[in-house]
mmCIF file as Biopython writes it, N, C-alpha, C and O atoms, coordinates in Angstrom:
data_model
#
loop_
_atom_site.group_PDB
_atom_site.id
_atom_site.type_symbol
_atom_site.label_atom_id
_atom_site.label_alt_id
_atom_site.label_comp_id
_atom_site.label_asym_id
_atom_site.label_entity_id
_atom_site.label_seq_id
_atom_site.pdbx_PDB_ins_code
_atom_site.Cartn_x
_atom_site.Cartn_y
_atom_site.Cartn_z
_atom_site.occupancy
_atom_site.B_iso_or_equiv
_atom_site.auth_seq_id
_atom_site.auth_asym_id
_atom_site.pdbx_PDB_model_num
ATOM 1   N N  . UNK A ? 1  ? -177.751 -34.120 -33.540 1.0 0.0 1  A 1 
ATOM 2   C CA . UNK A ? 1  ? -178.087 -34.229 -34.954 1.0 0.0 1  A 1 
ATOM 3   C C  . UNK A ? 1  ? -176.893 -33.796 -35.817 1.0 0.0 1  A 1 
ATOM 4   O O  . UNK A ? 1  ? -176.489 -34.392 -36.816 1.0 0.0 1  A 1 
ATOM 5   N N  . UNK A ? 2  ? -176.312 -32.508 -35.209 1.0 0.0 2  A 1 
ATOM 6   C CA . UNK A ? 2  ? -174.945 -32.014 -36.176 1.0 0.0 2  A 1 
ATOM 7   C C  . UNK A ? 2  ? -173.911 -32.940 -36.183 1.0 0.0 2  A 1 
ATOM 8   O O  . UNK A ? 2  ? -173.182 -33.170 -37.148 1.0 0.0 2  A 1 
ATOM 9   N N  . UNK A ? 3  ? -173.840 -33.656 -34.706 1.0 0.0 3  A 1 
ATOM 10  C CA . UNK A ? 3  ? -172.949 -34.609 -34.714 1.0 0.0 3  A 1 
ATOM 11  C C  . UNK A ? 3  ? -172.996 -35.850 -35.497 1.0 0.0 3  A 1 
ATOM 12  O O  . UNK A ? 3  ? -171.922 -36.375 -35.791 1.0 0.0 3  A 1 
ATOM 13  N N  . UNK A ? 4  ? -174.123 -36.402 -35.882 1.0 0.0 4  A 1 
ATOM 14  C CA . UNK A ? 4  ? -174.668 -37.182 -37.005 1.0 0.0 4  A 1 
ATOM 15  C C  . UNK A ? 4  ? -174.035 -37.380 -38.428 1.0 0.0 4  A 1 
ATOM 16  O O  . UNK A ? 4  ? -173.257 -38.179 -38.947 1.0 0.0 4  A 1 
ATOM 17  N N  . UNK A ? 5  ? -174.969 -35.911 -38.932 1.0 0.0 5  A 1 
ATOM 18  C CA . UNK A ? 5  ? -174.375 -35.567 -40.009 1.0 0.0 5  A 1 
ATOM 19  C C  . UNK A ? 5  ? -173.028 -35.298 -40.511 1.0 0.0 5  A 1 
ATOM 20  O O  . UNK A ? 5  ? -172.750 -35.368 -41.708 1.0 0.0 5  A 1 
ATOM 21  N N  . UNK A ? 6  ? -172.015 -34.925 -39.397 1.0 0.0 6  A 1 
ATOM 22  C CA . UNK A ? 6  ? -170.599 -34.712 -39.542 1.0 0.0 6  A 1 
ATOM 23  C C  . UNK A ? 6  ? -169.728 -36.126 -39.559 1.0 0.0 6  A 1 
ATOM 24  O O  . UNK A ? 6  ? -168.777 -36.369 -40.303 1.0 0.0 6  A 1 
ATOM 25  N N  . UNK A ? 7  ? -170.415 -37.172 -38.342 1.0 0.0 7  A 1 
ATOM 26  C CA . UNK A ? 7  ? -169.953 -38.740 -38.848 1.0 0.0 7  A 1 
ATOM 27  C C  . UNK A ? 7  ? -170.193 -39.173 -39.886 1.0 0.0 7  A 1 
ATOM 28  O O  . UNK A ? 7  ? -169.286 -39.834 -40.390 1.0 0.0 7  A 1 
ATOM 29  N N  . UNK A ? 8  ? -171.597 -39.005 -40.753 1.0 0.0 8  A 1 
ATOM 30  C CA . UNK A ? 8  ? -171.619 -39.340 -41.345 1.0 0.0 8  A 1 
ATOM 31  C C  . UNK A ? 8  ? -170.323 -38.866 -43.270 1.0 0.0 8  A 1 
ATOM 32  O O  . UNK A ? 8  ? -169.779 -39.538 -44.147 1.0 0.0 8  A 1 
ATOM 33  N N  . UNK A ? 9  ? -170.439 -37.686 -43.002 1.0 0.0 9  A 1 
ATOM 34  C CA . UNK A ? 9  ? -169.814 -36.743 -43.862 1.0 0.0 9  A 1 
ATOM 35  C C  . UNK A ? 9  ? -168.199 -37.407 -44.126 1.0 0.0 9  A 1 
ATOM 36  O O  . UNK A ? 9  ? -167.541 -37.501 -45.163 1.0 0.0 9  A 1 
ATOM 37  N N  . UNK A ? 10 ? -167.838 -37.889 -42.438 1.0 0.0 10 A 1 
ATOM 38  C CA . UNK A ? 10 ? -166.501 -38.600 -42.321 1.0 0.0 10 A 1 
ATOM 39  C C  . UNK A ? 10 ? -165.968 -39.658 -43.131 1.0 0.0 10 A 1 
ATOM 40  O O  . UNK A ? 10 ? -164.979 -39.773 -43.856 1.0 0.0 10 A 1 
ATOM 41  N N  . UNK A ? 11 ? -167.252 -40.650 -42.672 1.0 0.0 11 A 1 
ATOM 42  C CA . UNK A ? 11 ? -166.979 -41.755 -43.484 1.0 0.0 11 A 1 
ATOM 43  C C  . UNK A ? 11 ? -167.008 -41.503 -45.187 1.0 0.0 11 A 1 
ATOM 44  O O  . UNK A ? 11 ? -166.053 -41.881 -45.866 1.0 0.0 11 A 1 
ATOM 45  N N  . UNK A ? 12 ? -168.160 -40.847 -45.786 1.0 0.0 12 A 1 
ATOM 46  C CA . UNK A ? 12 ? -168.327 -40.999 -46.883 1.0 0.0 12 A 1 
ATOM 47  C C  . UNK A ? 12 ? -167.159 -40.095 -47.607 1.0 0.0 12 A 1 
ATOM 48  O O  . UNK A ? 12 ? -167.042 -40.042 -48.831 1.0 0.0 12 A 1 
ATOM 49  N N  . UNK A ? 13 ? -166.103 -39.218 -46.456 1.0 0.0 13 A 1 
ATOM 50  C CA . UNK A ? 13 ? -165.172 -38.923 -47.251 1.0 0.0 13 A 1 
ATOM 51  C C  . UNK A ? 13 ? -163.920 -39.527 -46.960 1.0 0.0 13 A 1 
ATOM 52  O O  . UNK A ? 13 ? -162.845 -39.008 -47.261 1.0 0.0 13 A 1 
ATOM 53  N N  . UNK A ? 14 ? -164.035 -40.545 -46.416 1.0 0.0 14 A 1 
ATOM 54  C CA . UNK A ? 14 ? -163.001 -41.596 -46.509 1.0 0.0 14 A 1 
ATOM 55  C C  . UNK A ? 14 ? -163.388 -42.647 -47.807 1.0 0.0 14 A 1 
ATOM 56  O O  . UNK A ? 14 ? -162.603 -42.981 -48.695 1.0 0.0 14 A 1 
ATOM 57  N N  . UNK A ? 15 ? -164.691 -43.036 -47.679 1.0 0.0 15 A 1 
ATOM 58  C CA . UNK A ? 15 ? -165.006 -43.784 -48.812 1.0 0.0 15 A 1 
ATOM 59  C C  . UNK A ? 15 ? -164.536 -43.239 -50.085 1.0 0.0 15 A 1 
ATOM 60  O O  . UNK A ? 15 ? -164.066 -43.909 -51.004 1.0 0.0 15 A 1 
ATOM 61  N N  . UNK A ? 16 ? -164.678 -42.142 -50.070 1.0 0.0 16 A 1 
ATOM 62  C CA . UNK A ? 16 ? -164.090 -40.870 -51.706 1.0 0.0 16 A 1 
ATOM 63  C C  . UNK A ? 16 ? -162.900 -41.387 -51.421 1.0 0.0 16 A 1 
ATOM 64  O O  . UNK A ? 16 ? -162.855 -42.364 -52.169 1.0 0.0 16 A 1 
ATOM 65  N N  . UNK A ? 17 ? -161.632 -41.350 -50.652 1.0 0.0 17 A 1 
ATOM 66  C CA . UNK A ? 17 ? -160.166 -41.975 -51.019 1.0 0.0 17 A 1 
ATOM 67  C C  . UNK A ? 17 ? -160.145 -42.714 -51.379 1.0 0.0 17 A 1 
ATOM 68  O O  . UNK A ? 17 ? -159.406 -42.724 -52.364 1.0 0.0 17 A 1 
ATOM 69  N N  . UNK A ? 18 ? -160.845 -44.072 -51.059 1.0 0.0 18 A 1 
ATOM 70  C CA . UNK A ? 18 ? -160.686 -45.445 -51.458 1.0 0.0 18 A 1 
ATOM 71  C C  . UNK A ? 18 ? -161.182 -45.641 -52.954 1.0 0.0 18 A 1 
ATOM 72  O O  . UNK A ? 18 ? -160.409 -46.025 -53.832 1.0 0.0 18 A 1 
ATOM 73  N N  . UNK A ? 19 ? -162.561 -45.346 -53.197 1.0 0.0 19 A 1 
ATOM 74  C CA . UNK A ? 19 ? -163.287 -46.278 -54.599 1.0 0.0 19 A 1 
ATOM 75  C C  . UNK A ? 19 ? -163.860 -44.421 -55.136 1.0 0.0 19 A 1 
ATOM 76  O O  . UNK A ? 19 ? -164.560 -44.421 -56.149 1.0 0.0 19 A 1 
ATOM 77  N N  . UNK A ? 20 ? -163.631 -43.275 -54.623 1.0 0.0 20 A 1 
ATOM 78  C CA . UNK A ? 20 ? -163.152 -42.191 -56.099 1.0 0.0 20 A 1 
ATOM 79  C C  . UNK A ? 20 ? -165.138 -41.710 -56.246 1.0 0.0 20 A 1 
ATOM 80  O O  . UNK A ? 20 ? -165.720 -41.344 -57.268 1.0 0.0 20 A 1 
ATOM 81  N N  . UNK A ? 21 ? -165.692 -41.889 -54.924 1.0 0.0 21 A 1 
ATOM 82  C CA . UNK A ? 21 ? -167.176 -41.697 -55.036 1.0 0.0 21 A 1 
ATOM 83  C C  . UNK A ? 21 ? -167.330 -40.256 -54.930 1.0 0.0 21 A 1 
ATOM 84  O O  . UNK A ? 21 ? -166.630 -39.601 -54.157 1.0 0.0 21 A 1 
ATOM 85  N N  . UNK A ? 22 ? -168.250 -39.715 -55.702 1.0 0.0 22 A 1 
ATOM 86  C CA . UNK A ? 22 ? -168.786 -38.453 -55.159 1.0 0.0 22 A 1 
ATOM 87  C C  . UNK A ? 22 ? -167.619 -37.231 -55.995 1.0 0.0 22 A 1 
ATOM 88  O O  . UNK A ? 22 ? -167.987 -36.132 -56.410 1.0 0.0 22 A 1 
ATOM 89  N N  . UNK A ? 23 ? -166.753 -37.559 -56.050 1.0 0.0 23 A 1 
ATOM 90  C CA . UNK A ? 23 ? -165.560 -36.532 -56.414 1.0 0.0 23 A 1 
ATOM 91  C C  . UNK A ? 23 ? -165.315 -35.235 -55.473 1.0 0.0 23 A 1 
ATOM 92  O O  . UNK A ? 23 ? -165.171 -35.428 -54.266 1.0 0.0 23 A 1 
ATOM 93  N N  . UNK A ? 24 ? -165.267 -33.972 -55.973 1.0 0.0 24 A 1 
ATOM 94  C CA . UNK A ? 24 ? -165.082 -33.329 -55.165 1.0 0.0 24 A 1 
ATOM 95  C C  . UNK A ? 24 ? -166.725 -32.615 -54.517 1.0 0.0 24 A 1 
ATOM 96  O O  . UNK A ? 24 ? -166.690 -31.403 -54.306 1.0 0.0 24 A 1 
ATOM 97  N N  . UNK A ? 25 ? -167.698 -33.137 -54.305 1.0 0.0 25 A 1 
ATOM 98  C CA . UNK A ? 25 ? -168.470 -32.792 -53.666 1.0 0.0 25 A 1 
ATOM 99  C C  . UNK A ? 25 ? -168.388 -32.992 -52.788 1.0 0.0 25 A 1 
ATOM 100 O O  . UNK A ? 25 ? -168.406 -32.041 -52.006 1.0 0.0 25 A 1 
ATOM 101 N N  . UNK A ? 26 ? -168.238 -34.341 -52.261 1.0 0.0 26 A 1 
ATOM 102 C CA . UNK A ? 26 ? -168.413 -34.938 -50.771 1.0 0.0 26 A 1 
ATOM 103 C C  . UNK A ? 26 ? -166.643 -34.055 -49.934 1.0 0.0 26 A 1 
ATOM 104 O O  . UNK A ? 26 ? -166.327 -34.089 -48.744 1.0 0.0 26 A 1 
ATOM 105 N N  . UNK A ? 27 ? -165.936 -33.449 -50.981 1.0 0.0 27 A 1 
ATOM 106 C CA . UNK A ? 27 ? -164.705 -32.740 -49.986 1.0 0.0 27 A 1 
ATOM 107 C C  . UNK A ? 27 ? -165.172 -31.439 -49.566 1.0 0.0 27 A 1 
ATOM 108 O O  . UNK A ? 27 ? -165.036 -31.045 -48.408 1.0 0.0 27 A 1 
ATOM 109 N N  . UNK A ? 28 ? -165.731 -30.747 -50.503 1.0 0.0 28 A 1 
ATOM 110 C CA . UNK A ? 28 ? -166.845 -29.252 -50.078 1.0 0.0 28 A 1 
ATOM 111 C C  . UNK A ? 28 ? -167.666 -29.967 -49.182 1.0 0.0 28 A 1 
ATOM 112 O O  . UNK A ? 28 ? -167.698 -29.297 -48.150 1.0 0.0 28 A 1 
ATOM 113 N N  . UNK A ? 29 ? -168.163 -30.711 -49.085 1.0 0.0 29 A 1 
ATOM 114 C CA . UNK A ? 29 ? -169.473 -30.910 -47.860 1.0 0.0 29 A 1 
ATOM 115 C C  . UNK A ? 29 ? -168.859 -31.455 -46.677 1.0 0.0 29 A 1 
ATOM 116 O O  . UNK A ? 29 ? -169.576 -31.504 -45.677 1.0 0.0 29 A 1 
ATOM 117 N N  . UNK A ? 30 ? -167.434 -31.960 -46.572 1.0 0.0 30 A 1 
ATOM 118 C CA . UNK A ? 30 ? -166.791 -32.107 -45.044 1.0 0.0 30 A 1 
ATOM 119 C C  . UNK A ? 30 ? -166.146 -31.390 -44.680 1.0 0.0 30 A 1 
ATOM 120 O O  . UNK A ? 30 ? -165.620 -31.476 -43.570 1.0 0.0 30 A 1 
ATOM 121 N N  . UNK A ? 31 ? -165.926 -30.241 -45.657 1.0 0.0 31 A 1 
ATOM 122 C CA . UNK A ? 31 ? -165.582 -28.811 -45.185 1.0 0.0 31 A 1 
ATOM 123 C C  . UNK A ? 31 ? -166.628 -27.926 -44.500 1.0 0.0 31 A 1 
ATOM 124 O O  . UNK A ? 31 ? -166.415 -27.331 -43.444 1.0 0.0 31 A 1 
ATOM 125 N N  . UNK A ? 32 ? -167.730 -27.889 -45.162 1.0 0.0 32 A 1 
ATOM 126 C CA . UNK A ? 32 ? -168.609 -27.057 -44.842 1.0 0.0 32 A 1 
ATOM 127 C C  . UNK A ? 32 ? -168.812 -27.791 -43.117 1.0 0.0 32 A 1 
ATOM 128 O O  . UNK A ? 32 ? -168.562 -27.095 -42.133 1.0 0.0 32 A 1 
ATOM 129 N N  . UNK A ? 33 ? -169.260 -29.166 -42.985 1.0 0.0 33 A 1 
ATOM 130 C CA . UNK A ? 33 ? -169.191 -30.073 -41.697 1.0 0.0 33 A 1 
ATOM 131 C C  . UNK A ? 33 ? -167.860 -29.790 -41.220 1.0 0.0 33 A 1 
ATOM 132 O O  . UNK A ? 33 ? -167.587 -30.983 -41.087 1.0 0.0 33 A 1 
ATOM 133 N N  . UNK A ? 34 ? -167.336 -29.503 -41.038 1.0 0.0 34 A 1 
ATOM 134 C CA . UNK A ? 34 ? -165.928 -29.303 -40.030 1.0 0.0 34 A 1 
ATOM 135 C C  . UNK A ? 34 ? -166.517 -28.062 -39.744 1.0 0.0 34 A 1 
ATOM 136 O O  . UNK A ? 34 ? -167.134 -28.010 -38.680 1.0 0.0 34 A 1 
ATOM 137 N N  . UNK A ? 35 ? -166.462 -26.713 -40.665 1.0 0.0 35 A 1 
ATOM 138 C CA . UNK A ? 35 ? -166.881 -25.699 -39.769 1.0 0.0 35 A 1 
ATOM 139 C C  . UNK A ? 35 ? -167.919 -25.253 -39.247 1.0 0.0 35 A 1 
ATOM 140 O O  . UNK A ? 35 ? -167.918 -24.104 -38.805 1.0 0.0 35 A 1 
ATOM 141 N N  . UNK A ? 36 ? -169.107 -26.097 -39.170 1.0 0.0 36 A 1 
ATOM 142 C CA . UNK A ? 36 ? -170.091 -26.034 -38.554 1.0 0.0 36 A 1 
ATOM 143 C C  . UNK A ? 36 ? -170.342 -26.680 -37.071 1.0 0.0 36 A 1 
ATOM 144 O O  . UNK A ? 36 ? -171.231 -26.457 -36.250 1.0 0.0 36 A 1 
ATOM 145 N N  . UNK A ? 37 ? -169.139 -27.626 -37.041 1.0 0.0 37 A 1 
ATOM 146 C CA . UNK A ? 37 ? -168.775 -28.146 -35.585 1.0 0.0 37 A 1 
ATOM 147 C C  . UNK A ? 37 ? -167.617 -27.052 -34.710 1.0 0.0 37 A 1 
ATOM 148 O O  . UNK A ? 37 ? -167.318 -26.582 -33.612 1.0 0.0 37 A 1 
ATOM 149 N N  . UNK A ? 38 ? -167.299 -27.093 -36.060 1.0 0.0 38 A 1 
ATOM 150 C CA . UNK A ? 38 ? -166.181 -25.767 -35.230 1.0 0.0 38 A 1 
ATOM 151 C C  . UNK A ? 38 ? -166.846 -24.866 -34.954 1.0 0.0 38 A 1 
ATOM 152 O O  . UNK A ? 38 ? -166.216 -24.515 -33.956 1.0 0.0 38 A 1 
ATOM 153 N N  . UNK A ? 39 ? -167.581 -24.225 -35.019 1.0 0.0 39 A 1 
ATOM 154 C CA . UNK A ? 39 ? -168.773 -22.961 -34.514 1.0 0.0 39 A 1 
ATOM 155 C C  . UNK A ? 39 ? -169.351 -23.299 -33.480 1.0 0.0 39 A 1 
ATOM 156 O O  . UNK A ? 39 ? -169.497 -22.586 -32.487 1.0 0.0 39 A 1 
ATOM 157 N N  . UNK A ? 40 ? -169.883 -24.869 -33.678 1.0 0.0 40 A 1 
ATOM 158 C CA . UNK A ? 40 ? -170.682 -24.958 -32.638 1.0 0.0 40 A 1 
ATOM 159 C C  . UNK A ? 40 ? -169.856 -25.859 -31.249 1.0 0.0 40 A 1 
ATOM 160 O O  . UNK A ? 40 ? -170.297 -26.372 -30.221 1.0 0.0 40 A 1 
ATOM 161 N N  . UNK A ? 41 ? -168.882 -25.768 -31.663 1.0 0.0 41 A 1 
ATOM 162 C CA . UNK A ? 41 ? -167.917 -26.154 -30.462 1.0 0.0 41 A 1 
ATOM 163 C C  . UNK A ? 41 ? -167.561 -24.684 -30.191 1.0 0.0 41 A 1 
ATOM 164 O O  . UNK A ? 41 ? -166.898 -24.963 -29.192 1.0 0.0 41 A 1 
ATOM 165 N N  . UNK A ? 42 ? -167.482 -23.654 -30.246 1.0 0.0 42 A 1 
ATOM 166 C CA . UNK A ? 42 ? -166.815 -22.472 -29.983 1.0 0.0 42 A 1 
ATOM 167 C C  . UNK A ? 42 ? -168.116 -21.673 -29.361 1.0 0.0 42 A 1 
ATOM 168 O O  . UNK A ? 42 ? -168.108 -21.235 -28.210 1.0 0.0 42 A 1 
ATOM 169 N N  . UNK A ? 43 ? -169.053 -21.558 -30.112 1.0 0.0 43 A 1 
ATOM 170 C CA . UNK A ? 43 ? -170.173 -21.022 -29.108 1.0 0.0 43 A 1 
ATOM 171 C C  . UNK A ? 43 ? -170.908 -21.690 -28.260 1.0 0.0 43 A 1 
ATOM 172 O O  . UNK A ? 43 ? -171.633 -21.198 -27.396 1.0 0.0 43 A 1 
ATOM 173 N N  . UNK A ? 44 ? -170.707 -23.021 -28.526 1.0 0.0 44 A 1 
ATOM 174 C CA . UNK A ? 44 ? -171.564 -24.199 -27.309 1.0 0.0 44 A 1 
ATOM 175 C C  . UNK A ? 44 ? -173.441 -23.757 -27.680 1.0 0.0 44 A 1 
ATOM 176 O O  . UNK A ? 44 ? -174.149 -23.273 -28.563 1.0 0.0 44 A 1 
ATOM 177 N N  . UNK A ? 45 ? -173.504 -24.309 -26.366 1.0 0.0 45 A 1 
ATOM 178 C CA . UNK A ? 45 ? -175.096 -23.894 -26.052 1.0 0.0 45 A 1 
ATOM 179 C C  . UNK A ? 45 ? -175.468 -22.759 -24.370 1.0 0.0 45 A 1 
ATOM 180 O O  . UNK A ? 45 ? -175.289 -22.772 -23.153 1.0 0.0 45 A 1 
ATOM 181 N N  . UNK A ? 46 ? -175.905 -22.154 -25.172 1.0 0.0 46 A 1 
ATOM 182 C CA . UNK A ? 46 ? -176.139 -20.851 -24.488 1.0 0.0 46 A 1 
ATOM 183 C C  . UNK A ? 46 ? -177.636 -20.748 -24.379 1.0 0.0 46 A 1 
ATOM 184 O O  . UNK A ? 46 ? -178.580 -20.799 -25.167 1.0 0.0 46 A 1 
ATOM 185 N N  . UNK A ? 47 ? -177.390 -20.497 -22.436 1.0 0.0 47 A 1 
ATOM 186 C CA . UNK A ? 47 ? -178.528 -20.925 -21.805 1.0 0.0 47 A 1 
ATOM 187 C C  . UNK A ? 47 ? -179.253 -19.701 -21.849 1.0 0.0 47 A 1 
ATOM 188 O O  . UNK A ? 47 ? -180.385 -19.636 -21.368 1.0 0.0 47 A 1 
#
C-alpha cells in the first residue's frame, strides 16, 4: 500500500515540473513519501 502511494506521489511530482500542478504541495508530500519508505526500508518487517 506504502508502495502505492509513493508511485503514485512520483508521478504527480513529475507532473508538477511539466504543467506547474499542485505547486509546492505535491513537493512537501514526496518528501514526506520518501521518508516514510526510507523508514520502512530501514526497519523492514519485524516478525
Amino acid at each position: 500500500m506504502i508502495w502505492t502511494i509513493v508511485g503514485i506521489l512520483i508521478i504527480l511530482w513529475l507532473l508538477g515540473f511539466s504543467f506547474d500542478v499542485g505547486g509546492g504541495l505535491i513537493h512537501t508530500l514526496i518528501v514526506i513519501a520518501l521518508i516514510v519508505a526510507i523508514v520502512n526500508l530501514i526497519l523492514g518487517r519485524r516478525a
